[in-house]
C-alpha positions in Angstrom: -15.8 52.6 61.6 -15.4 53.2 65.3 -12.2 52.7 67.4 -13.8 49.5 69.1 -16.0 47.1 67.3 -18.8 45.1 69.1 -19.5 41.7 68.4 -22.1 42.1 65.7 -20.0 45.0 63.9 -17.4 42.5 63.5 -19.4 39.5 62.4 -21.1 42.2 59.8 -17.3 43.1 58.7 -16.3 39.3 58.2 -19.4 38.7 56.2 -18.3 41.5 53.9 -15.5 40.1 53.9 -16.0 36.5 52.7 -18.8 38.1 50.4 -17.5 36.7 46.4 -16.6 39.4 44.5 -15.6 41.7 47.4 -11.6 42.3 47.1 -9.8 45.3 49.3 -10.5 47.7 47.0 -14.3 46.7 46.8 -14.7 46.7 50.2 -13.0 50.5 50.8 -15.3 51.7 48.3 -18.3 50.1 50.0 -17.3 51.3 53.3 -17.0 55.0 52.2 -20.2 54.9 50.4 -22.5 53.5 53.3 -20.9 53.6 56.1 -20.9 50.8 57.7 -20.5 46.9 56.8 -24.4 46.1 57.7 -25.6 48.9 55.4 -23.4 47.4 52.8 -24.6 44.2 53.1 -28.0 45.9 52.9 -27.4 47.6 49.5 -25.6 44.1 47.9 -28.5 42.8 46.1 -29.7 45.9 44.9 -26.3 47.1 43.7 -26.1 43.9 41.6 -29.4 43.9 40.0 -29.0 47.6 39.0 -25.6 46.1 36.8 -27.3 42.8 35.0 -26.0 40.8 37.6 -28.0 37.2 37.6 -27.9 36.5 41.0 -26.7 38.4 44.4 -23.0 37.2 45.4 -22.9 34.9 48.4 -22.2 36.6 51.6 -21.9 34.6 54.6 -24.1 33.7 57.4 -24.1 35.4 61.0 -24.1 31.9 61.8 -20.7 31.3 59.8 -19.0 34.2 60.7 -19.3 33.6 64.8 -18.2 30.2 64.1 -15.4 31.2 61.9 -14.9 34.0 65.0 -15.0 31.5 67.6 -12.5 29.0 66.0 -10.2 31.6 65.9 -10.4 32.4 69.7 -10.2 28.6 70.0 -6.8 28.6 68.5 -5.7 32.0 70.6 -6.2 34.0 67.8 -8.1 36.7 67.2 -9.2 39.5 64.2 -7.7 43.2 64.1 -10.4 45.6 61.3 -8.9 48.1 59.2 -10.3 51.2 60.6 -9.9 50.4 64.5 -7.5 51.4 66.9 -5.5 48.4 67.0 -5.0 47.9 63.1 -1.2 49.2 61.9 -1.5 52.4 60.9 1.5 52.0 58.2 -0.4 48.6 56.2 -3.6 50.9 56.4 -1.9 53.2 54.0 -2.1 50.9 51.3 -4.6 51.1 48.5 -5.4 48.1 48.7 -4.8 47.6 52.8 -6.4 44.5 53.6 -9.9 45.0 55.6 -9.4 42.3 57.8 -6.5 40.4 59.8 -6.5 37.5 61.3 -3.4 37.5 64.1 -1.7 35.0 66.2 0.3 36.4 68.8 1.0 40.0 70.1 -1.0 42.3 67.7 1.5 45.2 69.3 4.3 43.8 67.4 2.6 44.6 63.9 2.8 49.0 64.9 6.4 48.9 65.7 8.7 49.9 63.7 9.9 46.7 61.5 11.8 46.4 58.2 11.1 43.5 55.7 13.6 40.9 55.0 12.9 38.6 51.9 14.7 36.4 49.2 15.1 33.4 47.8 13.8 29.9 48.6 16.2 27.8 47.2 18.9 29.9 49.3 22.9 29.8 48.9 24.4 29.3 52.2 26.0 32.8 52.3 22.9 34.0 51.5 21.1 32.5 54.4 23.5 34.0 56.7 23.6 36.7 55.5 19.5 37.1 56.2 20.2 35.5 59.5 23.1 37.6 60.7 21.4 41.3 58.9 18.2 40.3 61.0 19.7 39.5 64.5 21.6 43.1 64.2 18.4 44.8 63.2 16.4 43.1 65.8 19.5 43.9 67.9 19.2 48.0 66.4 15.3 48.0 67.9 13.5 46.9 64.9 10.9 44.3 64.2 11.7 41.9 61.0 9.0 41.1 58.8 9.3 38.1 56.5 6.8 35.7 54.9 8.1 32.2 56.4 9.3 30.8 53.6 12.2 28.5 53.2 15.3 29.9 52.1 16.0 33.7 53.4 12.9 34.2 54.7 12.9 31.6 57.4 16.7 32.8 58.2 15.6 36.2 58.8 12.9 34.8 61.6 15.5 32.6 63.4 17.8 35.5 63.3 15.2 37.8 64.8 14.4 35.3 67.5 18.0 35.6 68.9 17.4 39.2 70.1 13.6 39.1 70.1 10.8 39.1 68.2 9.7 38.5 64.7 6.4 39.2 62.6 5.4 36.3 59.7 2.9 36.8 56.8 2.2 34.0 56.0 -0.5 33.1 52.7 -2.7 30.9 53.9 -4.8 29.9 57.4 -3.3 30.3 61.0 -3.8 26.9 61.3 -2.3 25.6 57.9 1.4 25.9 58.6 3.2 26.4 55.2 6.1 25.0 54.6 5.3 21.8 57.0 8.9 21.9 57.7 8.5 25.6 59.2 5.3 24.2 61.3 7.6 24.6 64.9 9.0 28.2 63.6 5.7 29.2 63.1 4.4 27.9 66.7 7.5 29.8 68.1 6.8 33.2 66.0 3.4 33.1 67.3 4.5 32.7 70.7 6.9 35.3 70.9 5.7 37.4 68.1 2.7 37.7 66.3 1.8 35.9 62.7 -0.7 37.5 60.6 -2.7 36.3 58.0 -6.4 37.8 55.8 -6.7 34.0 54.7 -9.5 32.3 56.3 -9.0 29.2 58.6 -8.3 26.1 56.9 -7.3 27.8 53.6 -4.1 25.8 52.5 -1.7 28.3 50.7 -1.8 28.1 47.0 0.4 30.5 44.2 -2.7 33.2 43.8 -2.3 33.6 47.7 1.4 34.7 47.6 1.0 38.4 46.2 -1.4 39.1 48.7 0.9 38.0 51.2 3.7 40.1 50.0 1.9 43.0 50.4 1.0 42.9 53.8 5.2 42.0 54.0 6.0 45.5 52.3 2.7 47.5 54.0 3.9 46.8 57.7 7.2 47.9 56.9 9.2 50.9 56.5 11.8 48.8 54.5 12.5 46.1 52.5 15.9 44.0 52.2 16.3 41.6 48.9 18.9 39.8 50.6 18.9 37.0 47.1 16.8 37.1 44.1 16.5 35.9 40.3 15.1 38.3 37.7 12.4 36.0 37.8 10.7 35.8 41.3 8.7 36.4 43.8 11.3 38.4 45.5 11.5 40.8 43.0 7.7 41.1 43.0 8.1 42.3 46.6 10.7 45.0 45.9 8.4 46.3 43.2 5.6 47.0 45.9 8.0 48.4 48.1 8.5 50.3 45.0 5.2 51.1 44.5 4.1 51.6 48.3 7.1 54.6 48.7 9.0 52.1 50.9 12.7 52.1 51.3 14.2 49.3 49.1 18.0 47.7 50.2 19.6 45.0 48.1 22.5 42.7 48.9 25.0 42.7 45.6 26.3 39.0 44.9 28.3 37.0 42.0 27.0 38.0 39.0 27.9 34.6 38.3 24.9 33.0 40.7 21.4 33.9 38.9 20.1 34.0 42.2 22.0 37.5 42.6 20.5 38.9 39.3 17.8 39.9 40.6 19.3 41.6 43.7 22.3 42.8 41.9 19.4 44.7 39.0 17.7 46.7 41.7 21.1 48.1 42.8 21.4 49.2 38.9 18.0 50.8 39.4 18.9 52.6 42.7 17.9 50.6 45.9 20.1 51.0 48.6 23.5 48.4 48.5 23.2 46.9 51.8 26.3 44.7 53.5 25.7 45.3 57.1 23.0 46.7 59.5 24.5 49.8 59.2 23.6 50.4 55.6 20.4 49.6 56.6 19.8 52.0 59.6 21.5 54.5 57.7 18.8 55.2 55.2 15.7 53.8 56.9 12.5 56.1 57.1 11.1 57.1 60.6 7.1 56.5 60.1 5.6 59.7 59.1 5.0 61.7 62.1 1.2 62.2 61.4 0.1 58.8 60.6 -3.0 57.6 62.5 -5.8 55.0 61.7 -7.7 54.9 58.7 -11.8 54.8 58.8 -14.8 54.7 56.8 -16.9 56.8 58.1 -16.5 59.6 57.2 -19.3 61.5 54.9 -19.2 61.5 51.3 -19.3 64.7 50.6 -15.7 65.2 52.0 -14.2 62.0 50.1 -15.3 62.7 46.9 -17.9 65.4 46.2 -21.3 63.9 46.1 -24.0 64.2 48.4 -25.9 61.1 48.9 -28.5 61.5 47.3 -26.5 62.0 43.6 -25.5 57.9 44.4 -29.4 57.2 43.1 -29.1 58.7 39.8 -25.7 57.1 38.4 -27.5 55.9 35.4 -25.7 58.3 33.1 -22.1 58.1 34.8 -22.1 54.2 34.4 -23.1 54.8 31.2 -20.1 57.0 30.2 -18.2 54.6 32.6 -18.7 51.7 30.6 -18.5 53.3 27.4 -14.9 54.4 28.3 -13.8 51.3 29.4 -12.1 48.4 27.6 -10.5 45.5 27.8 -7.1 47.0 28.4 -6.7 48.5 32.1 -6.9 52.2 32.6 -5.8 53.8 35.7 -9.0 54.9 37.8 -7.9 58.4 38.2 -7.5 58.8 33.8 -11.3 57.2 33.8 -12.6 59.7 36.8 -11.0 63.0 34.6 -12.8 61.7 31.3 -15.5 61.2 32.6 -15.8 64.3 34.0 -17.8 63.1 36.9 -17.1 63.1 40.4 -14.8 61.1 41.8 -17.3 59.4 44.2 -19.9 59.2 41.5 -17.2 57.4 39.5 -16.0 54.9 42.2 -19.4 54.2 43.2 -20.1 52.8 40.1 -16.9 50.8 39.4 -18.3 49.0 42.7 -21.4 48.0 41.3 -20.2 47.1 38.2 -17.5 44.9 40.0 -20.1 43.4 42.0 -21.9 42.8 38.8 -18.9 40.8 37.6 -19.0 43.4 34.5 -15.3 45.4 35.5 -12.5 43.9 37.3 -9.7 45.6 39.3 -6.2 45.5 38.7 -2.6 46.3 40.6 -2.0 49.9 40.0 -5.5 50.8 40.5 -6.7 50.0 37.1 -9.7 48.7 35.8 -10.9 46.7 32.5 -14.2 45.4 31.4 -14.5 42.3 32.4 -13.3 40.0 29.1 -16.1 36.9 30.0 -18.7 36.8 31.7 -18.1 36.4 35.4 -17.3 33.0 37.2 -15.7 32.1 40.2 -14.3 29.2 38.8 -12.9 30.6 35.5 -11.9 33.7 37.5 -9.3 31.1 40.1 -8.3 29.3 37.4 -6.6 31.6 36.2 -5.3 33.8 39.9 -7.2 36.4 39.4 -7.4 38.2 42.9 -10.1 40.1 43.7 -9.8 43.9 43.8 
């Protein structure tokens, strides 16, 4: 994908995008097997028929996607594309970096260097100072504090951060669905003076499947992440594991081990995160961002991401074969499924992405897949918060 994206490459990139059935993953795997998002498109309904799909998935319009385009501009928004110049180079890391971004505010903000600040909603009022105070010195120390404007710790850490400057928000759903309402003014101000960030599409009103998502972008723009309170049982602790999981500094505030909202915080110590009482325990073992970390593209040929020319992507008929007959209902880690099958890599990933698109395999976190354990619907599929890959 090119440093700078005309006006039709990005309406092809949303339209990918918003296409059912196309999560992160998906779309990566797409990307590095045609190129571009138009030749994707292209290859959708094909890809699907080859898999005993019943009908393409819906993609989106040109029409819709310069509308959905132009309502963001209308709102002073605009879209930053995993692969271009301007997307953070840190997020684009991840696995599962998300493809698209839709940001309010000073896109700048999101390739500084920023540590994560996140904890519990139903806050104790040490706790929130504690977020607010560790998040004014940080801001204070140079850094950018990222948090998911939440009530409880995470909207301390943003009115912290405003003291000394500015402050980045994830937030779950659309720019223009503020979420908490009570957080509707913060989230004006944070776009104002520092940049919110969002892959939801305008309009979408935040709902639990949306939160995980969220976190991740948290943990992916950050170097570090501080659990400042947390029970065993919460979203909190779901972020520390993919800071975990990403290679991300982890810091923990300790608390009564009387309070269950310390559990959580108090376990991670236990398991080796950093014990963090001031800024200084913080700066102490924070990461610099590795010194060789640029943007991420898709272009580049197949040969040198995973072995296959072209031309071996028309004759998968045995791998997915082998594919499918290794696969079960139980997730198995990608790279296990590409050594037994003793294909290539690319072979292999090309056809987990049609048989995705088929609705026959779904992804997992971890980079697992399964067969798919009924027959693919949208509806049974957001029932139950199934993201997509």
């Amino acid at each position: 994908m090119s440093a700078t994206l005309d006006g039709q490459t990005l309406e092809d990139t949303l339209r990918l995008v918003r296409t059912e059935r196309v999560g992160p993953r998906t779309f990566g795997r797409l990307m590095r097997q045609f190129g571009t998002a138009e030749a994707a498109l292209d290859a959708l309904p094909g890809l699907l028929r080859r898999n005993g799909g019943d009908a393409p998935p819906a993609i989106a319009t040109r029409d819709a996607a310069r509308r959905e385009i132009e309502r963001l501009h209308r709102i002073g928004g605009r879209f930053v594309v995993l692969g271009s110049a301007d997307y953070p180079a840190l997020l684009a890391q991840l696995p599962d970096a998300p493809p698209l971004l839709a940001v309010l505010g000073d896109p700048a903000l999101l390739a500084r260097r920023s540590v994560a600040i996140v904890g519990a909603r139903n806050a104790s009022s040490a706790g929130l100072r504690m977020a607010e105070s560790l998040a004014a010195e940080l801001g204070g120390a140079g850094l950018v504090i990222v948090s998911g404007l939440a009530r409880g710790i995470d909207g301390a850490a943003h009115r912290g951060a405003l003291h000394v400057g500015p402050t980045v928000a994830a937030i779950a759903g659309g720019l223009d669905c503020p979420y908490p309402p009570e957080h509707t003014d913060l989230q004006a101000r944070i776009g104002e003076t520092g940049c919110v960030v969002t892959e939801a599409p305008l309009g979408t009103a935040p709902q639990s499947r949306h939160f995980p998502r969220r976190n991740r972008i948290i943990v992916g723009l950050s170097l570090g992440c501080v659990v400042v309170e947390a029970s065993i049982q919460s979203g909190s602790m779901i972020t520390a594991n993919l800071a975990l999981d990403y290679g991300r500094a982890l810091f923990a505030v300790p608390g009564s081990p009387l309070d269950p909202r310390a559990r959580g915080t108090n376990k991670l110590i236990r398991d080796g995160a950093h014990l963090t009482e001031n800024a200084e325990d913080v700066l102490r073992d924070l990461p610099e961002p590795p010194p060789d970390l640029g943007p991420t593209g898709f272009a580049e040929p197949p040969a040198t991401w995973g072995g296959d020319a072209p031309e071996a992507w028309h004759e998968l008929d045995g791998v997915r074969d082998r594919v499918l007959g290794l696969l079960g209902y139980t997730p198995t880690p990608v790279d296990d499924l590409v050594r037994r099958c003793q294909f290539s890599t690319s072979a292999v990933l090309a056809v987990l992405t049609e048989l995705e698109l088929g609705g026959r395999v779904e992804s997992h976190p971890g980079n697992r897949v399964s067969l798919l354990a009924v027959p693919f619907s949208a509806d049974i599929r957001q029932a139950a918060g199934t993201l997509p890959a």
